[in-house]
C-alpha positions in Angstrom: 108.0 62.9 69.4 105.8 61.8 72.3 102.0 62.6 71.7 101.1 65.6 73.7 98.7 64.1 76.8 96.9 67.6 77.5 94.9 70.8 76.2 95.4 73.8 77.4 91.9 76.4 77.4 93.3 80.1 78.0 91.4 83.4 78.9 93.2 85.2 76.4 94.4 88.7 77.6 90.6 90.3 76.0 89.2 87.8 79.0 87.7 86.0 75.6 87.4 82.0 76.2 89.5 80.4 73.5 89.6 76.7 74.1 93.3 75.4 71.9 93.2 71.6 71.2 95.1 69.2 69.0 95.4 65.6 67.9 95.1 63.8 70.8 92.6 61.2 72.9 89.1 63.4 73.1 88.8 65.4 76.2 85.4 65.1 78.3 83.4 68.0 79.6 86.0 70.1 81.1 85.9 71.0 84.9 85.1 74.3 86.6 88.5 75.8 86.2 89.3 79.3 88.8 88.7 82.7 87.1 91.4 83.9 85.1 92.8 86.9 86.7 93.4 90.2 84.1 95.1 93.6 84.3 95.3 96.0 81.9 97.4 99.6 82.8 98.2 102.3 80.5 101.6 103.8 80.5 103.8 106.0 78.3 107.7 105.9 78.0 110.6 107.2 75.7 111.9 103.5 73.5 114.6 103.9 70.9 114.8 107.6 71.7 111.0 108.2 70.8 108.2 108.3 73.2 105.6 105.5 73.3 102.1 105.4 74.6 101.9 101.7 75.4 99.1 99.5 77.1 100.2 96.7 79.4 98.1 93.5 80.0 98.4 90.9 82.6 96.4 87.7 82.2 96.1 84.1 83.7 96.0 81.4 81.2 93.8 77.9 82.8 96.1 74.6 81.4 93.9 71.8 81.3 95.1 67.8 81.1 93.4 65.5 78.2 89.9 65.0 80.0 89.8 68.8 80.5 90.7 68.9 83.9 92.7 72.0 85.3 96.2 71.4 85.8 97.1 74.4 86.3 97.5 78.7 85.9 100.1 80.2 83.8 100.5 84.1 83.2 101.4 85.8 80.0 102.8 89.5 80.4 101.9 92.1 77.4 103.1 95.3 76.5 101.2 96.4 73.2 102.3 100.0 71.4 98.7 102.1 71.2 98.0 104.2 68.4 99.3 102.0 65.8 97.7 102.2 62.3 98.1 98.8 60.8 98.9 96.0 63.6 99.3 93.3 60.6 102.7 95.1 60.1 103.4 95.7 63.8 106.3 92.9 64.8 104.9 90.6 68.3 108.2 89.0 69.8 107.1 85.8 72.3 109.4 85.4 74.8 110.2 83.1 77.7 113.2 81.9 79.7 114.4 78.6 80.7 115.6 76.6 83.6 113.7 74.7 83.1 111.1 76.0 86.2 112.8 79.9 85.6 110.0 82.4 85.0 110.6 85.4 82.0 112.0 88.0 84.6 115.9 88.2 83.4 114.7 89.0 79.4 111.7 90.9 81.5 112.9 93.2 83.2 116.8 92.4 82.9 117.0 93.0 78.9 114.0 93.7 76.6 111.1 95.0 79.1 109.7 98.9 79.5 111.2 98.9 83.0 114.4 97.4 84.1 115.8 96.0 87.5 119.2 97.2 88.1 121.4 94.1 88.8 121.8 93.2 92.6 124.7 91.2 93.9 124.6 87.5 93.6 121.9 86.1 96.1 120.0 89.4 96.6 116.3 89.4 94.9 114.7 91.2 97.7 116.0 95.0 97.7 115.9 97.3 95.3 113.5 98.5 92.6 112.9 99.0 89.0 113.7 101.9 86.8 112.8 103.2 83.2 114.4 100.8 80.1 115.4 103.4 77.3 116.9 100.4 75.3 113.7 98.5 75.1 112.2 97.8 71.6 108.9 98.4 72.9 108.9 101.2 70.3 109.4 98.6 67.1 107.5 95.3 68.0 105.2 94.2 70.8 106.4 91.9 73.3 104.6 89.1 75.1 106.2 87.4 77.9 105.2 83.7 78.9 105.7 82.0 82.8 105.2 78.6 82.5 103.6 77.0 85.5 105.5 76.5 88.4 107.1 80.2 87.4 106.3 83.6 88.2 102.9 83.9 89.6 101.8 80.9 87.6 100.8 77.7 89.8 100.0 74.1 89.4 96.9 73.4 90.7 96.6 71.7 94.0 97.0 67.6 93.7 97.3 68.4 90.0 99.2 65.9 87.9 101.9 68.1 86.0 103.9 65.0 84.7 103.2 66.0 80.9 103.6 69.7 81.3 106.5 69.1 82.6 108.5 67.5 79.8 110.2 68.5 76.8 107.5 68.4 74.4 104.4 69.1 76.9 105.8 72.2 78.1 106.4 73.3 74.0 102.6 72.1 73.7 101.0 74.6 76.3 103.7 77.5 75.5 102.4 77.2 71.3 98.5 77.3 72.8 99.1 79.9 74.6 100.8 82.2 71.4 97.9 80.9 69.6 95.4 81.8 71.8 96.8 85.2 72.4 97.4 85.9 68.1 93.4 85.0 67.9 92.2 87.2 70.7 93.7 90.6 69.8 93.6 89.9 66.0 97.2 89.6 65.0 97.5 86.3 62.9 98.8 88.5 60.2 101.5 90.4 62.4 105.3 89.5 61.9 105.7 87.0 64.5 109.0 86.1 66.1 110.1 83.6 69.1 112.7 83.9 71.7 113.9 81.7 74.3 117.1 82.1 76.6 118.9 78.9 78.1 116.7 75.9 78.0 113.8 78.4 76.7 116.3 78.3 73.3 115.0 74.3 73.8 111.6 75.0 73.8 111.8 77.8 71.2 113.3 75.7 68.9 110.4 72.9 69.5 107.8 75.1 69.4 109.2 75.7 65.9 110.0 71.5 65.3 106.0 70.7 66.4 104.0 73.3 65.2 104.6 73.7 61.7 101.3 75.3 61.2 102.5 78.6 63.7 104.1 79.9 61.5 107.4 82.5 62.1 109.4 84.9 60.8 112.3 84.7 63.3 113.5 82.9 66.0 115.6 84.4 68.6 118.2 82.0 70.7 120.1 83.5 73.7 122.8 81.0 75.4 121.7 77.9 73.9 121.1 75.2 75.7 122.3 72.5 73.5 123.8 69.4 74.0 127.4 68.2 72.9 127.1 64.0 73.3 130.3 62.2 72.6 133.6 61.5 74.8 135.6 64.5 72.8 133.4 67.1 72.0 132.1 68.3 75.6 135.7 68.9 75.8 136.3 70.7 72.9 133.6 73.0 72.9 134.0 74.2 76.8 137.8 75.4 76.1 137.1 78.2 74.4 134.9 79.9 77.1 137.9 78.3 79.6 140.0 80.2 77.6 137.6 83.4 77.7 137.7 83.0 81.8 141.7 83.3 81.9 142.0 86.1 79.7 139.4 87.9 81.9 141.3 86.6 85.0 144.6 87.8 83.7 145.9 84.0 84.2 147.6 84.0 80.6 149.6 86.1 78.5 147.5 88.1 76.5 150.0 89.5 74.1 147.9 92.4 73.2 144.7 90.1 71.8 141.2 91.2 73.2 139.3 89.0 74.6 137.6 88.2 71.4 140.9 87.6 70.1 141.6 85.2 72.3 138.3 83.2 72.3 139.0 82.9 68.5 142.5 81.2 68.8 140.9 79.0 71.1 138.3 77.9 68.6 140.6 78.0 65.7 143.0 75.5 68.2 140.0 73.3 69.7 138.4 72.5 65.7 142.0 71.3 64.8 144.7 70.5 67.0 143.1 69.6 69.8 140.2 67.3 68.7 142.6 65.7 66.9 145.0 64.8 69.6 141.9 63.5 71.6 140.6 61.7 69.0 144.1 59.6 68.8 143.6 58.9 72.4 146.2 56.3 73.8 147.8 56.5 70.3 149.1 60.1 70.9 152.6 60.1 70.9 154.2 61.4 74.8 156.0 64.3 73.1 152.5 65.6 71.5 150.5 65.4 74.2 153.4 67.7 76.4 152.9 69.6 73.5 148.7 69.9 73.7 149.1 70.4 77.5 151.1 73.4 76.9 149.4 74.8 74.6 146.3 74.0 76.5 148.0 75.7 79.5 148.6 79.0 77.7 145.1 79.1 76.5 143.2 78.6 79.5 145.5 78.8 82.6 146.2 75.5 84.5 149.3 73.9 85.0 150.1 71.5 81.7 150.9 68.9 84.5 147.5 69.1 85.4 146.7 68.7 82.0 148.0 65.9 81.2 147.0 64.1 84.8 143.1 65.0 83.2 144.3 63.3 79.9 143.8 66.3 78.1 140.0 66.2 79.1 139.3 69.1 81.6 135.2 69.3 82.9 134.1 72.4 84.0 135.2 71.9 87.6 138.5 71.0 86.7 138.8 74.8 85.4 136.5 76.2 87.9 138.2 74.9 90.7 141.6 75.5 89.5 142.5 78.1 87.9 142.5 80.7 91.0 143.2 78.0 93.5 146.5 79.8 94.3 144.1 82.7 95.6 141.5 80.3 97.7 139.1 80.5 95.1 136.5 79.1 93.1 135.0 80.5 89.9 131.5 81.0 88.6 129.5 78.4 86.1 127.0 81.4 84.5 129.6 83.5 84.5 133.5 82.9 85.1 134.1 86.7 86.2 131.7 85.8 89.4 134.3 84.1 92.3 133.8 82.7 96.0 135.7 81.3 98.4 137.4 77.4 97.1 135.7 74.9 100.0 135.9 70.8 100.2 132.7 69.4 99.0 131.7 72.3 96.2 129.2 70.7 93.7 130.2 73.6 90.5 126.8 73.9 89.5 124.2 74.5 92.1 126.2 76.0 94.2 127.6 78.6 91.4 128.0 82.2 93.1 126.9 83.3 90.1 123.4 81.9 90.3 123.4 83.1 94.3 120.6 80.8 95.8 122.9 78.7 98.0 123.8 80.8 100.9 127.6 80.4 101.4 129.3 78.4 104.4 129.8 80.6 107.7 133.4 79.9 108.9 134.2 77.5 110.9 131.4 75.3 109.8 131.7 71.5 108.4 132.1 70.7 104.9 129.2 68.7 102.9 127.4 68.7 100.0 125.4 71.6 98.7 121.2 70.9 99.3 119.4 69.4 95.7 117.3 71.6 93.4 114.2 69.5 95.2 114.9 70.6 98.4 115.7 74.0 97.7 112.3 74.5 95.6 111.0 78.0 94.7 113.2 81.2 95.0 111.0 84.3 95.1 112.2 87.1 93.0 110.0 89.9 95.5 111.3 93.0 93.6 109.5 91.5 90.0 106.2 90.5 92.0 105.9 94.3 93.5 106.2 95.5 90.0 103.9 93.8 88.0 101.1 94.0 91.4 102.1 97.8 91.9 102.9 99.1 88.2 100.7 96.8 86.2 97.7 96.1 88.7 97.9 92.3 88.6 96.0 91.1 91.7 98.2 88.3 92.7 97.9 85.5 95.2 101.3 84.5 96.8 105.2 85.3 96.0 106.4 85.7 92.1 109.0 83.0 92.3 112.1 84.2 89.9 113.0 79.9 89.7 111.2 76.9 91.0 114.3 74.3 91.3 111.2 71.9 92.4 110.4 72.2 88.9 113.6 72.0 87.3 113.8 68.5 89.5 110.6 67.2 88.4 111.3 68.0 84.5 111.3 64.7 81.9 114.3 65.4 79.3 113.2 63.5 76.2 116.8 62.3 75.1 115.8 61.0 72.0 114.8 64.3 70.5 116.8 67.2 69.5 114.5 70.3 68.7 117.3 71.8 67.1 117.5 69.5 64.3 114.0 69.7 63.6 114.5 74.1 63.7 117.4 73.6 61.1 114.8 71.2 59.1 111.9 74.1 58.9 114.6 76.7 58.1 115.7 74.5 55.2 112.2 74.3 53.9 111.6 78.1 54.5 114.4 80.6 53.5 112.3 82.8 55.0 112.7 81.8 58.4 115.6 83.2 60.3 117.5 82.6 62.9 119.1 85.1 65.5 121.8 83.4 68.3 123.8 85.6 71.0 126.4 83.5 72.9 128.6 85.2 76.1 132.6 84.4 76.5 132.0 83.9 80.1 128.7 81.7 80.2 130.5 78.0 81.1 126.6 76.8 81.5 126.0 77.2 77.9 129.6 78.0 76.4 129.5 80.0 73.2 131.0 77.1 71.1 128.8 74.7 72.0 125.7 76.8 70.2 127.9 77.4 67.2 129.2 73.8 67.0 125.6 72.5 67.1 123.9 75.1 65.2 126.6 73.8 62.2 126.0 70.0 63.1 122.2 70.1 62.8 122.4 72.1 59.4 121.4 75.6 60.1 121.6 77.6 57.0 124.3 80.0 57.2 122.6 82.7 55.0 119.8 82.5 57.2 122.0 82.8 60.6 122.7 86.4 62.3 125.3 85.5 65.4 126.0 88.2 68.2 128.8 87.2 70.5 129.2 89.2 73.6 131.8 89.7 76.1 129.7 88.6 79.2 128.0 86.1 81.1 124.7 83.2 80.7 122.6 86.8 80.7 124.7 88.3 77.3 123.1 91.8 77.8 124.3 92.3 81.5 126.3 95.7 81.5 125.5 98.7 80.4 127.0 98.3 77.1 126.5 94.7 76.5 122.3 95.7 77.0 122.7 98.5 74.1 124.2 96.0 72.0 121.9 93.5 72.6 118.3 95.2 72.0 120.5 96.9 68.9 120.9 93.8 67.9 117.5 92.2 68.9 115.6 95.6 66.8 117.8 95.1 63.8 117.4 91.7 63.5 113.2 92.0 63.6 113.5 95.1 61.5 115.0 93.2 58.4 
């Protein structure tokens, strides 16, 4: 792993200096860095059918680079339960969200927060509010939520270098100092501690874990991992499933009475055997067995075995997003297959997803051409989030709350060489202690579902240590009434034990 290049001082949510630094080259007097801004709002609510006096605290946190130069302002949002006899029994949950450049509002105020933002159509963060969250946990474990810089409200600084912070292990650097920092100021280093990341947050959770062996936790929470499948069969392998997931849902195959669950597990059960098998023979497979793949390839996931076997058995994502509702003119989602739009020349699959809704469609009539990049597009506000945490929680902010910087995302150094995953599976071999909690969706193609079991096997993860939740929706498992319930059920048993 690269040597972290920066230290991170943070203005803990007490407004106490705490100055976090680690091995690295000495840093000089550090410069003047802006007041940290702090809120602090009481509030009660009714959590897990009880009702909760709870205080709230928003605070800045001041990243500094190696000399001790401000890089930039990050924000960490509290909710801590008040009246609460002994805090060194009182479970803290950290929690962030991905991208990377996406701030903590879906597992905010989508899943696990005191308030909750009904979910708007695709493309449509400015109207509507926020509402009470009955299903938050608030009432068994605290809960601090983390927006790295270039997310939320947090900003890099201006002509600020952010090449390190922006990198796999830099960005896992500053998120660990600031759960440090915030353990020391409010005088929980003996609390149950847990860690939860969604999407590429389930990368930096798990190298939080893999470089900080001295932070130590209880449980680690993964929600639609982001991990990585290398190889020229396995990409394939472990998408069919959730391909599989999307037809069922799409009423493109026969379901012969199976659930969707059902049906995602003959998948899996065909893709481990039959199918990695005939890929693996490659040019070797006889004619008559690859008819016989492509078939039964077509019945699982709803293309046309011709077009099968013209992709050589090998279908990417756009294959199946593009295909299987061409005959209706349209496209499906990548975040979540129930999502469609209109089929149009030119579709990218992935920035463009109508699912993620920050590429405005094409007007009729106009030309064809590509979609813009994630550079050019840049910051989305998410207005609805800002007015809640300036209006409910106090937080004087200075500009728009941006839901996902895709300037960020652009900018971002993926260090290829390391897997964090591998170095989680190592620490929960050395700790039985440690566990591990991963919820997967049938209809996130982003992340599919297999991929995070098929990894969470290959790297070594102790099955006795696993708890796995599979849900029947999309990248966001807990969207939908019932799949929220399930989720924050799932989220306070799993602390509880």
């Amino acid at each position: 792993m690269k040597r972290p290049l920066f230290l991170v001082a943070v203005a803990a949510v007490l407004s106490l200096p705490v100055e976090i630094a680690w091995a690295g080259p000495a840093a000089e007097a550090a410069t003047v860095a802006p007041a940290p801004r702090t809120s602090v709002t009481r509030h009660t609510g009714v959590f897990g059918g009880q009702p909760v006096r709870y205080t709230a605290t928003v605070a800045e946190v001041v990243v500094n680079d190696a000399e001790g130069r401000p890089v930039g302002l990050a924000t960490a949002i509290a909710y801590v339960r008040d009246g609460v006899r002994d805090r060194a029994k009182r479970p803290v949950v950290f929690l962030f969200n991905g991208g990377p450049g996406a701030s903590s509002s879906p597992l905010h105020m989508s899943a696990l927060g005191p308030h909750i933002r009904p979910k708007a159509a695709p493309g449509d963060r400015a109207s509507g509010g926020w509402a009470p969250n009955p299903a938050s946990p608030l009432d068994a474990m605290d809960l601090v939520f983390i927006d790295p810089v270039g997310t939320g409200f947090s900003r890099a600084l201006p002509g600020a270098e952010t090449k390190a912070l922006y990198s796999t292990s830099g960005d896992a650097v500053a998120a660990a100092a600031v759960i440090r920092a915030w353990l020391k100021a409010n005088g929980r280093e003996a609390s149950p501690r847990f860690l939860a990341g969604e999407s590429y947050g389930t990368t930096r959770a798990a190298q939080v874990v893999r470089a900080n062996p001295d932070l130590r936790f209880d449980g680690v929470l993964l929600i639609a991992m982001a991990s990585e499948s290398p190889g020229r069969e396995m990409p394939h392998v472990v998408s069919l499933p959730t391909m599989a997931a999307g037809a069922w849902r799409h009423g493109k195959v026969d379901r012969a009475g199976r659930t969707v669950d059902q049906h995602f597990d003959a998948a899996v059960d065909f893709a481990r055997t039959e199918y990695v098998s005939a890929l693996i023979q490659g040019a070797s497979l006889p004619p008559a067995e690859r008819r016989r793949i492509a078939g039964r390839m077509s019945a699982l996931v709803g293309l046309p075995a011709g077009l099968i076997e013209e992709k050589n058995l090998r279908l990417s994502k756009n294959d199946w997003m593009f295909n299987v509702l061409k005959d209706q003119g349209l496209r499906t989602g990548l975040l979540d297959v129930t999502v469609t739009a209109p089929l149009e020349p030119g579709q990218d699959g992935a920035i463009d997803d109508p699912a993620l809704g920050v590429v405005p469609r094409r007007a009729a009539g106009a030309p064809a051409g590509p979609p813009p990049s994630p550079a050019a597009i840049g910051p989305v506000e998410s207005p609805v989030v800002g007015r809640y945490l300036t209006e409910v929680l106090k937080y004087p902010a200075a500009g728009p709350y941006y839901g996902v910087n895709f300037a960020v995302n652009a900018a971002w150094t993926h260090e290829r060489g390391l897997n964090p995953f591998e170095g989680l599976a190592q620490a929960m071999q050395a700790d039985p202690a440690l566990r591990l909690f991963w919820a997967a969706g049938y209809y996130d193609l982003t992340t599919p579902a297999y991929a995070g079991r098929y990894t969470l096997d290959q790297v070594g993860v102790p099955p006795a240590q696993l708890t796995a939740a599979y849900f029947a929706g999309p990248h966001g498992v807990y969207e939908g009434a019932e799949n929220l319930q399930r989720f924050t059920d799932a989220v306070r048993a799993f602390v509880a034990r």
